[in-house]
C-alpha positions in Angstrom: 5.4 -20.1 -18.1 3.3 -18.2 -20.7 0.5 -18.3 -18.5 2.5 -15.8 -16.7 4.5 -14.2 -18.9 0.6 -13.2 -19.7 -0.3 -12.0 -16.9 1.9 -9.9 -16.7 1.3 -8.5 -19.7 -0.8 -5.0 -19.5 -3.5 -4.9 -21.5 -3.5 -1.5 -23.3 -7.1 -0.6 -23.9 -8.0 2.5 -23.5 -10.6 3.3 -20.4 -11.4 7.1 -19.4 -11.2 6.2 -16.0 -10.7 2.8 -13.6 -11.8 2.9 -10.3 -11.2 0.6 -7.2 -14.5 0.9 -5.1 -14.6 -0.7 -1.4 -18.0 -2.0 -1.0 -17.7 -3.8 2.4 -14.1 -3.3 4.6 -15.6 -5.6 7.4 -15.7 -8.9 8.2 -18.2 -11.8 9.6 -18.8 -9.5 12.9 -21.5 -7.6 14.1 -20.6 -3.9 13.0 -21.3 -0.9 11.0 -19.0 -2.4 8.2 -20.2 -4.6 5.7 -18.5 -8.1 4.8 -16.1 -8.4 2.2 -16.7 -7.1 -1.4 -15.4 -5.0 -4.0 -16.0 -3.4 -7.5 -13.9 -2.0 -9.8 -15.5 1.0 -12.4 -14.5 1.6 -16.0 -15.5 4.8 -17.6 -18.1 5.2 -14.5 -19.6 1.8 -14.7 -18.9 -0.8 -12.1 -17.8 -4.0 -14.7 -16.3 -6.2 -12.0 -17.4 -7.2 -9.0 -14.9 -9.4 -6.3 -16.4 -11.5 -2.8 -20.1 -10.9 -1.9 -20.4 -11.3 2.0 -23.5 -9.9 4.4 -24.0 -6.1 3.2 -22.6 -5.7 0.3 -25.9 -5.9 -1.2 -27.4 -2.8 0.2 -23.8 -1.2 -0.4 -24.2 -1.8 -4.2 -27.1 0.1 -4.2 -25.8 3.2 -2.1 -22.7 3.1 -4.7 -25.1 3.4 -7.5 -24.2 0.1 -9.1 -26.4 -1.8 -11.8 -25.7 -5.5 -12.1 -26.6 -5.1 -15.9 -22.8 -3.7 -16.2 -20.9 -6.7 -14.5 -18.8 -8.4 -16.8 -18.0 -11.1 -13.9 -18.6 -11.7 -10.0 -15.6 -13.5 -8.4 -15.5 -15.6 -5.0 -12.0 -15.7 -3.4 -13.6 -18.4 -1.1 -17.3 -19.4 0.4 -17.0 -18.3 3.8 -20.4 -16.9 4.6 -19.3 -13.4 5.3 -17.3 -13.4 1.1 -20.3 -14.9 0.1 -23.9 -14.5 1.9 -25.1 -12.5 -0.6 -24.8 -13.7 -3.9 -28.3 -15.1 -3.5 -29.7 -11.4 -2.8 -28.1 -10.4 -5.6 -29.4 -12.6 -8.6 -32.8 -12.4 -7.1 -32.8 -8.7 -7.5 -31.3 -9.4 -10.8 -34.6 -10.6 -12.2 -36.1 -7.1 -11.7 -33.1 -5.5 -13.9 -32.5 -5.1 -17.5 -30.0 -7.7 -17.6 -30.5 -10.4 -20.2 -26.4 -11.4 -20.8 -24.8 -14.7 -19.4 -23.1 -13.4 -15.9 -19.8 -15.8 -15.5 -19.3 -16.4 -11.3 -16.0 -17.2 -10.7 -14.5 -19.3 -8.0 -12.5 -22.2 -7.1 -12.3 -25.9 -6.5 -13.6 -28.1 -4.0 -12.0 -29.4 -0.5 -13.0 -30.7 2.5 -17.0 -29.1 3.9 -16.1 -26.6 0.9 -18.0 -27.2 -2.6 -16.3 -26.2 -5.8 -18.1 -23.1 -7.7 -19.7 -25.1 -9.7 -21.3 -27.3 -7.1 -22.2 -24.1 -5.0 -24.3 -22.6 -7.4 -26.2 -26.1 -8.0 -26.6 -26.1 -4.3 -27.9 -23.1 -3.7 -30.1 -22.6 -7.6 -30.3 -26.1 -8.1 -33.6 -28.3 -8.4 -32.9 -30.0 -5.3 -31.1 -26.6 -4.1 -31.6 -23.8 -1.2 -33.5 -21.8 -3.7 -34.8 -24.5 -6.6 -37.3 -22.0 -7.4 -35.2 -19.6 -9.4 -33.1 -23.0 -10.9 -33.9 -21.6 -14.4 -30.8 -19.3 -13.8 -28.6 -21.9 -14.4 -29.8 -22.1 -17.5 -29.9 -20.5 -21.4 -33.5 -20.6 -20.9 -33.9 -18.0 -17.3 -36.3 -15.4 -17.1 -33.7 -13.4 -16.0 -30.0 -14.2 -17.5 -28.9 -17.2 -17.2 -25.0 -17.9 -14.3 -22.5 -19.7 -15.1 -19.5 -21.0 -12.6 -16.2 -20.4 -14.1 -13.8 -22.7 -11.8 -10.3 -22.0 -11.5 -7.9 -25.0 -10.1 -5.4 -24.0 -7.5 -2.2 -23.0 -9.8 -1.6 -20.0 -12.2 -4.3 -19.5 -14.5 -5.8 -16.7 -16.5 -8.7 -16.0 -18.6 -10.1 -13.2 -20.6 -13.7 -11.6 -19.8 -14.8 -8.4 -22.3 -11.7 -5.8 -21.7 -10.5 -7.7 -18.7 -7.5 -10.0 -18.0 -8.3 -12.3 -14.8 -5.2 -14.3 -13.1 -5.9 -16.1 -9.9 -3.6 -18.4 -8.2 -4.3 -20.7 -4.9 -3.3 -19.2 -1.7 -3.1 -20.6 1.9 -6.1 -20.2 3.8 -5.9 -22.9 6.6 -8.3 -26.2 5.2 -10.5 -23.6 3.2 -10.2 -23.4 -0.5 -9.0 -19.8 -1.4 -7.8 -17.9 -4.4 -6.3 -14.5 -5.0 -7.5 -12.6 -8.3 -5.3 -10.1 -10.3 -7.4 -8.3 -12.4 -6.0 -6.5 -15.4 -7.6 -3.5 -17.5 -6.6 -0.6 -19.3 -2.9 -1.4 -18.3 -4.0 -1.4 -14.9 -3.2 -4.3 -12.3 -5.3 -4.6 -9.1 -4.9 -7.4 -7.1 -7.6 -9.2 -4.3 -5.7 -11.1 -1.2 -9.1 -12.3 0.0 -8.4 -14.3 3.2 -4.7 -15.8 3.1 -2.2 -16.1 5.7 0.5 -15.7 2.3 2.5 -18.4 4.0 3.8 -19.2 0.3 4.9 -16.8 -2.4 2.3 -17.1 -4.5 0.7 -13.8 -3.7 4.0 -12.2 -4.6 3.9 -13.4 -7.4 0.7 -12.6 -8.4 0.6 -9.2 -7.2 4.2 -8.3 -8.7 3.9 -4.4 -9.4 0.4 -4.5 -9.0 -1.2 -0.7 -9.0 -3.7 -1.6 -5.8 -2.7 -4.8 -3.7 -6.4 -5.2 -1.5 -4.8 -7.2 1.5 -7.1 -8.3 4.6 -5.7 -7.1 8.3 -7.9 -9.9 10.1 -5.6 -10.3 13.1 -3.1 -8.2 15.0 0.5 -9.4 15.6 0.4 -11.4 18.2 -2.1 -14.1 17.0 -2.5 -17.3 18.4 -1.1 -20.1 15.8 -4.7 -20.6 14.5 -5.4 -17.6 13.6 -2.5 -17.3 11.8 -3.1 -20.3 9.8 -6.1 -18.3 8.4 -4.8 -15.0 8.3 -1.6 -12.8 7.3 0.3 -10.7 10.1 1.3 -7.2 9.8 4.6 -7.9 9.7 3.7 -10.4 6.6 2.0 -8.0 4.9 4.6 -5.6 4.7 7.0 -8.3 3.7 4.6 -9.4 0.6 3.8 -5.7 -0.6 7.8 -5.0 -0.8 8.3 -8.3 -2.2 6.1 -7.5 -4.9 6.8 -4.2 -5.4 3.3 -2.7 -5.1 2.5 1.4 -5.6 -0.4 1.5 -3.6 -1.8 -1.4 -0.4 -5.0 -1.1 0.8 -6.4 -2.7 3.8 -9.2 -4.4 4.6 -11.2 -6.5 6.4 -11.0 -5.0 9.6 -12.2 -6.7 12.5 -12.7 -6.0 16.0 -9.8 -7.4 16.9 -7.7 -5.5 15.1 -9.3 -1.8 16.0 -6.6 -1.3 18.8 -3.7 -2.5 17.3 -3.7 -0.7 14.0 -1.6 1.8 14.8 1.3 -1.2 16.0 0.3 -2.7 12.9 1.3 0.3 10.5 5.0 0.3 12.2 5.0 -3.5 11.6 3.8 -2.8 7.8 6.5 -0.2 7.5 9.3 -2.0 8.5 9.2 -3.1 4.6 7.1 -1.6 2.9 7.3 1.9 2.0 4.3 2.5 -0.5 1.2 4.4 -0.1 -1.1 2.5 2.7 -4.9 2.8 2.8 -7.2 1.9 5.7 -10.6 0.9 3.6 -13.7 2.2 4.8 -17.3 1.1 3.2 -17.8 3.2 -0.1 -14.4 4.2 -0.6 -13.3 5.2 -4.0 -9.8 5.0 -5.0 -9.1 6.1 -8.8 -6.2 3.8 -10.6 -3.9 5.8 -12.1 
């Protein structure tokens, strides 16, 4: 219970300005969008950084980002196209300024799916994908040393520089997902990833968030797989309502999904009555 009695909790620190920045509104096809990933600007730096799939890289760039400012990057899950380029990104890392510890954040383990922890070892490792930068997992790096922050599949929070992070587990088929609520300057903005919402915990999480980030994936009519993976229209409306959001973005638009969006909207708005955004790479959204 106080776990989320303080998440709840806004955290009143003052910020100039906080802004929601869509990096990559795609997903894991072929297409002018780039995969999933997100920052979030304080006073016109970008401190926090959500999902890392194929393109965001370049995309960080174009948005004028420096990694030196992260205070955290989180992974709702380690599909490829949430994750591909986490490796891109602390390799460029070595030729910043950056010298502080940078805290990844992620989940635990299940099934083909490593926990955080056992990801990054994988990949920086000295038996790993890329064993010759395995300094970073250390104090002693070149660069700055990463360090996996793992969050179990219940409520949890934690605290990182001005920010309040909440996460909770949410249904994703087999795959190991969580949601994050970030909190900062009284602000709440809250990241879906890839969740079919079939419980409430999303609901919960995201109750009176500011910005709910919410991935359109699949139209309607899904087969039953897909909807194991992913959350209908009709869902997301419910969930957004539920919660009582101001403002639902969506994301993670696929292929699939291009000629149904307008079917999807009237599905949404059988609930939900809020302000709904169609992402698009680059989009900045201030929080208010």
């Amino acid at each position: 219970m106080k776990i989320l009695i303080t998440l709840f909790l806004p955290l009143f620190i003052y910020a100039q300005t906080i802004t929601l920045q869509i990096l990559g509104s795609g997903g894991p096809e072929f297409s002018k969008r780039a995969s999933s990933s997100y920052l979030i600007w304080v006073d016109g730096k970008a401190k926090a950084m959500v999902d890392a799939g194929g393109g965001a890289f370049t995309r960080f760039a174009e948005a004028g980002a420096k990694i030196e400012d992260l205070e955290f990057l989180a992974l709702t899950h380690l599909h490829i196209d949430h994750s591909a380029d986490l490796p891109a990104f602390m390799k460029a890392g070595f030729f910043s300024k950056r010298t502080k510890m940078l805290p990844i954040l992620g989940t635990t383990a299940k099934g083909d799916f490593p926990s955080i922890d056992d990801f990054l070892i994988r990949l920086f490792g000295k038996n790993g994908a890329y064993a010759y930068m395995n300094d970073i997992l250390t104090p002693q790096s070149d660069s700055f040393e990463i360090k996996a922050v793992n969050f179990g599949q219940g409520f949890n929070s934690q605290n990182f520089g001005d920010f309040i992070v909440g996460t909770v587990g949410v249904n994703h088929g087999s795959i190991p997902a969580i949601a994050y609520c970030i909190n900062i300057g009284g602000k709440k903005i809250v990241f879906a990833g890839d969740t079919s919402a079939q419980s409430d915990n999303l609901e919960t999480l995201a109750h009176h968030a500011d910005y709910l980030i919410v991935h359109h994936a699949i139209p309607e009519h899904s087969g039953a797989y897909a909807k194991r993976l992913h959350i209908t229209p009709t869902r997301i409306g419910e969930v957004a309502a539920k919660a009582g959001v101001k403002h639902l973005v969506l994301s993670h638009r696929m292929k699939r999904t291009y000629d149904s969006e307008a079917e999807s909207l009237k599905r949404i708005r059988e609930n939900y009555k809020g302000e709904i955004i169609w992402a698009e790479d680059l989009m900045k959204l201030e929080v208010k």
